[in-house]
C-alpha positions in Angstrom: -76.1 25.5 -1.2 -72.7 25.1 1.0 -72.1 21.5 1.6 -72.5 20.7 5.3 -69.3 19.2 8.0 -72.1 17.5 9.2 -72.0 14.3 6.2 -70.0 12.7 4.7 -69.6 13.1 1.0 -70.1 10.2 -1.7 -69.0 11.4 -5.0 -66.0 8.8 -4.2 -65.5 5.5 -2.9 -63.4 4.8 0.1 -60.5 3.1 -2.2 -60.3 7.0 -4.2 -60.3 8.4 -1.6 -57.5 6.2 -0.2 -55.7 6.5 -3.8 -55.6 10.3 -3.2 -54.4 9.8 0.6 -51.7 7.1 -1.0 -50.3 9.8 -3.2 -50.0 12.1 -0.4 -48.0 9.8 1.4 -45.9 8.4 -1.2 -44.7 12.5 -1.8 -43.8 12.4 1.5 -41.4 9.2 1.1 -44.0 6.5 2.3 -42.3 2.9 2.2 -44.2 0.8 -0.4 -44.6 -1.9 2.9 -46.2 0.9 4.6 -48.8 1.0 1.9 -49.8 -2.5 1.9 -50.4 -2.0 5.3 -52.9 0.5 4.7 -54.2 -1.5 2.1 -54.9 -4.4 4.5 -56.0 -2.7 7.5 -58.3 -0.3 5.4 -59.8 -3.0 3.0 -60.6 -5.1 6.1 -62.5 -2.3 7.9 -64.2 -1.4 5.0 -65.0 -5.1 4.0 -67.0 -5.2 7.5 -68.7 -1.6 7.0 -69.2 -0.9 3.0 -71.7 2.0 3.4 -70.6 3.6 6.3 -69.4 6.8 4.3 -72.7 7.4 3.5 -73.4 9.5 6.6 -70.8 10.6 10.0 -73.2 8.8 12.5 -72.7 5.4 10.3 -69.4 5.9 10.1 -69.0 6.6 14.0 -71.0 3.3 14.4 -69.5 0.7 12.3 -66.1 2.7 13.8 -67.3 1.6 17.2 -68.2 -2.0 16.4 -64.9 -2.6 14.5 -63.3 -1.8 18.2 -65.1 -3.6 20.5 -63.3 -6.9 20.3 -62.6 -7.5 23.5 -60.2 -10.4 22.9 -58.4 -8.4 20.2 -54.5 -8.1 21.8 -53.7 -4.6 22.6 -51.0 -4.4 20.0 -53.3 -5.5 17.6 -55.9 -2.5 18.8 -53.0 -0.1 18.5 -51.6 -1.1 15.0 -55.7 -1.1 13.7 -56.2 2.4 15.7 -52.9 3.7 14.1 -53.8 3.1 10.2 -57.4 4.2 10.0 -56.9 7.0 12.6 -54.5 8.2 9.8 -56.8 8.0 7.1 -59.9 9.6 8.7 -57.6 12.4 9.8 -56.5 12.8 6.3 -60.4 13.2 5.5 -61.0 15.5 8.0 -58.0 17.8 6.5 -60.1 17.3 3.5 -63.1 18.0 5.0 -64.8 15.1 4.0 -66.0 14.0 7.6 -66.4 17.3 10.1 -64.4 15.0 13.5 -61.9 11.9 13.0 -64.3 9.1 14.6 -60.7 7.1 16.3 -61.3 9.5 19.1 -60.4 7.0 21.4 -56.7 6.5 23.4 -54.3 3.4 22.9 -55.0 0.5 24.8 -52.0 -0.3 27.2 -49.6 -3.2 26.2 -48.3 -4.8 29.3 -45.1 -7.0 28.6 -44.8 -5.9 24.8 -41.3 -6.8 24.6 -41.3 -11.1 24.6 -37.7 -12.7 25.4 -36.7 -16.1 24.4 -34.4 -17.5 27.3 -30.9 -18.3 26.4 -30.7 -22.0 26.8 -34.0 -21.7 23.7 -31.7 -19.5 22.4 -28.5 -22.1 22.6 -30.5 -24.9 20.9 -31.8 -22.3 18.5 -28.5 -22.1 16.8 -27.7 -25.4 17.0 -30.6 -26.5 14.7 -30.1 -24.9 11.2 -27.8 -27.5 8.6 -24.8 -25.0 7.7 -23.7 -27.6 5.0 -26.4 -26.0 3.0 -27.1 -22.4 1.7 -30.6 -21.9 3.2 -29.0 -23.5 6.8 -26.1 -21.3 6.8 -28.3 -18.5 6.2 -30.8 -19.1 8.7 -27.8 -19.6 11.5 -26.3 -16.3 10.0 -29.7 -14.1 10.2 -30.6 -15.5 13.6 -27.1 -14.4 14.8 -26.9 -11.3 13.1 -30.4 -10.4 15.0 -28.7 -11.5 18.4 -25.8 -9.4 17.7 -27.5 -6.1 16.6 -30.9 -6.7 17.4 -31.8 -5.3 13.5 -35.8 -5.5 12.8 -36.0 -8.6 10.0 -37.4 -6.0 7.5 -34.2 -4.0 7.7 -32.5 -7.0 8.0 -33.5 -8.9 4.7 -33.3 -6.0 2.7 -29.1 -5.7 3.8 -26.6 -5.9 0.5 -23.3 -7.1 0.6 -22.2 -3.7 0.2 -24.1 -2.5 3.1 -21.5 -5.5 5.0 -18.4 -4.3 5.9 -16.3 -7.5 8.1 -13.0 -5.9 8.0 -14.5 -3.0 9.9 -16.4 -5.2 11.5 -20.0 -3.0 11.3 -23.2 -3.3 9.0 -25.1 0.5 7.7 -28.5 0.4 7.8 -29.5 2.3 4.6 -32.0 5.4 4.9 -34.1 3.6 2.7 -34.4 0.3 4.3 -34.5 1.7 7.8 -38.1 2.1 9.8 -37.4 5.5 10.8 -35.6 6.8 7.3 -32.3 7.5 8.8 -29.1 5.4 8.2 -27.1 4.0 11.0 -23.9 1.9 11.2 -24.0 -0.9 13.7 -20.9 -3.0 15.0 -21.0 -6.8 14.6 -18.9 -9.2 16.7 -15.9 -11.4 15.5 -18.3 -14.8 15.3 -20.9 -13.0 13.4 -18.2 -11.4 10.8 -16.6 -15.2 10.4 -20.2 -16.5 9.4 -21.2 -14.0 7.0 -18.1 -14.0 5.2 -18.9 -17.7 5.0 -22.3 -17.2 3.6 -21.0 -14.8 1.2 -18.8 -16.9 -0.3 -21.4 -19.3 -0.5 -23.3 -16.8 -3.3 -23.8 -17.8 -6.5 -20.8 -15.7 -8.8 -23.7 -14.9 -11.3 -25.7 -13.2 -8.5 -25.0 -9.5 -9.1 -24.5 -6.5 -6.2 -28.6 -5.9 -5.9 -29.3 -9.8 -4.3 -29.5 -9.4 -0.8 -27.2 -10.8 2.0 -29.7 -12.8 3.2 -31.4 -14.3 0.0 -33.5 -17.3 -0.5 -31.0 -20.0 -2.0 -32.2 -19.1 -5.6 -31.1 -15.4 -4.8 -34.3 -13.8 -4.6 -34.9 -11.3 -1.8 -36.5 -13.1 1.1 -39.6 -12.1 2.2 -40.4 -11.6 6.4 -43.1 -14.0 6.3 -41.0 -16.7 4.9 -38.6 -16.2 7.4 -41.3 -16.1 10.0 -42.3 -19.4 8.7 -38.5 -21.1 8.9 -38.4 -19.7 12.4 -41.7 -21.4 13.2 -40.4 -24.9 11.8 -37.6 -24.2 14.2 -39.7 -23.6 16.8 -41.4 -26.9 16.4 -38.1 -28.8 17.5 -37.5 -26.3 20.2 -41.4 -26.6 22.2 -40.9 -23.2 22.2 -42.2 -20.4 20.3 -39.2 -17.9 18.1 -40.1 -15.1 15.8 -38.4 -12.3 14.1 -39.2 -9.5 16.8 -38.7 -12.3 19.5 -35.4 -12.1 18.6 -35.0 -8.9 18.0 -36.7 -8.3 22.0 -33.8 -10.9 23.3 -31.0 -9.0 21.8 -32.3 -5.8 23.9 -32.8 -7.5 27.4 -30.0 -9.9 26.9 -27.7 -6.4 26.2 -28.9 -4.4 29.3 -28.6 -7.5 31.1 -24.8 -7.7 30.1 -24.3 -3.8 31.5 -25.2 -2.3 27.7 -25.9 1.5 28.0 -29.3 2.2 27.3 -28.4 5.2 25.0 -26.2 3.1 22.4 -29.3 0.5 22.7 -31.6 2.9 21.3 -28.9 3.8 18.4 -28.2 0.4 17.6 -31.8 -1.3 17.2 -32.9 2.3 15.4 -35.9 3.9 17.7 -36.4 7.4 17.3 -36.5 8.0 21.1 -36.0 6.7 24.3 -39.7 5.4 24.7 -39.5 2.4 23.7 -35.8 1.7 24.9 -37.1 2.5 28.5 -39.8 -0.3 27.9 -36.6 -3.2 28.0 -35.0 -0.9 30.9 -38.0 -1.2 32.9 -38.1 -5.1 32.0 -34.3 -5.6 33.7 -35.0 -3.4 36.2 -37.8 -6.1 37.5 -35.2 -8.2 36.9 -32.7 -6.2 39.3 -36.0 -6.5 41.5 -36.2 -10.0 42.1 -32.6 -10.5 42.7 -32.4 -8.2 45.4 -35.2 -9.8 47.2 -33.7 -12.7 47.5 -30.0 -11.6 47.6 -30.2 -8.4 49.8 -27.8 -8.9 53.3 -30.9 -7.3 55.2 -33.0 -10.4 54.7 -29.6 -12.0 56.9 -30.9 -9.9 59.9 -35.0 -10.4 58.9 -34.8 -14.1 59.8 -36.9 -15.4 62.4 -35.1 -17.5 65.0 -36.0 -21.1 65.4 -37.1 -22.0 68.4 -35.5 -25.4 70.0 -38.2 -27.7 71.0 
């Protein structure tokens, strides 16, 4: 008897079945990050709701449940949505469930992009020691995101060889990159004079594959531990600094400074313009505000004052 769409089948568990969906990926050059998202997102749905593959309406249901967080952030929505919307479609290719049950849209993320003013951004730089390694590193990364606006995965993962000061630019390697494709980004003179200093700084028994931007024992530096250093920063500062807080500044602080919007989206590495246009829109509320209080016609919208 023909199985039906209609259930689900259990001959696996959800983790074979996520080995199988692994493999897929990994032929088609998932990032080994990638898959310990996956690995989190899907282990902490299924955590929550262990026998909902035992039939489609369970499934739907603990689906549902898992959703309705209503103080969940929207990002936080979207990035859940994305993973196991991914999986489930991957078992209805497979025809394990007969409809994907993330059948519902995105939730919309108002003011995504968050932007560290510059006088945060001024004391920022001023707080790392650059007597030692780890200080000199810190001051380096953070100015190396302000200049090039690089995510701090790509970032971290940069080798010296990947550095070229004399030129003056930094290539993003295929491999390291978000989107798979390499790009060369240019660095400014202050940014080349640091990094040469911190690369001098290295260790001579630290060989080619050690990262730019190492811990000081020359082990690759994880973005969690710089998320943490950023977060002892932001303890002196009052004021909240991450990676991608960076990373947002560099963008609106560029536009603001007359960057094209086209050699933005090159330089930070989006694959289109979508996300770009989400910083244009930003200093275009900026361009906004300043003519409402800087347009000549509010000279001629004055109301007179009447002598008493």
């Amino acid at each position: 008897m023909g199985r039906t769409k209609l259930q689900l089948v259990t001959l696996s568990t959800w983790e074979e079945y996520f080995s199988d969906f692994i493999t897929t990926k990994k032929v088609q050059g998932l990032r080994e990050r990638t898959i310990e998202d996956y690995q989190y997102h899907l282990t902490r749905f299924f955590q929550g709701y262990p026998d909902c593959l035992e039939e489609y309406h369970q499934l739907c249901h603990g689906v549902s449940r898992y959703f309705a967080v209503s103080n969940i952030a929207p990002a936080t929505f979207n990035i859940r949505r994305k993973y196991l919307k991914c999986f489930f479609s991957y078992l209805e290719r497979e025809e394990v469930v007969h409809q994907n049950p993330v059948d519902f849209p995105l939730r919309k993320d108002e003011g995504g992009a968050r932007n560290v003013s510059r006088d945060v951004l001024t004391e920022l730089l001023k707080l790392p020691d650059r007597k030692t390694f780890t200080g000199l590193r810190d001051y380096c990364i953070v100015l190396f995101t302000l200049d090039t606006g690089t995510r701090p995965g790509e970032s971290l993962q940069l080798l010296p060889k990947d550095i070229n000061l004399p030129g003056m630019e930094v290539t993003i390697r295929g491999e390291v990159a978000k989107t798979k494709v390499t790009r060369t980004v240019p660095i400014s003179a202050l940014t080349v004079t640091y990094i040469q200093k911190l690369l001098r700084a290295r260790l001579t028994t630290w060989n080619d594959t050690v990262p730019a931007f190492c811990s000081y024992e020359g082990k690759p530096m994880l973005e969690t531990s710089w998320g943490h250093r950023l977060k002892g920063y932001s303890k002196c500062l009052g004021c909240s600094v991450t990676p991608y807080s960076l990373r947002h500044s560099f963008a609106l602080l560029y536009l603001r400074n007359g960057g094209n919007v086209f050699t933005l989206q090159r330089t930070m590495g989006h694959a289109d313009l979508n996300m770009t246009k989400r910083y244009l829109a930003l200093t275009q509320e900026d361009l906004k505000r300043e003519h409402e209080t800087a347009s000549p016609v509010n000279l001629f919208n004055k109301k007179r004052v009447k002598n008493i």
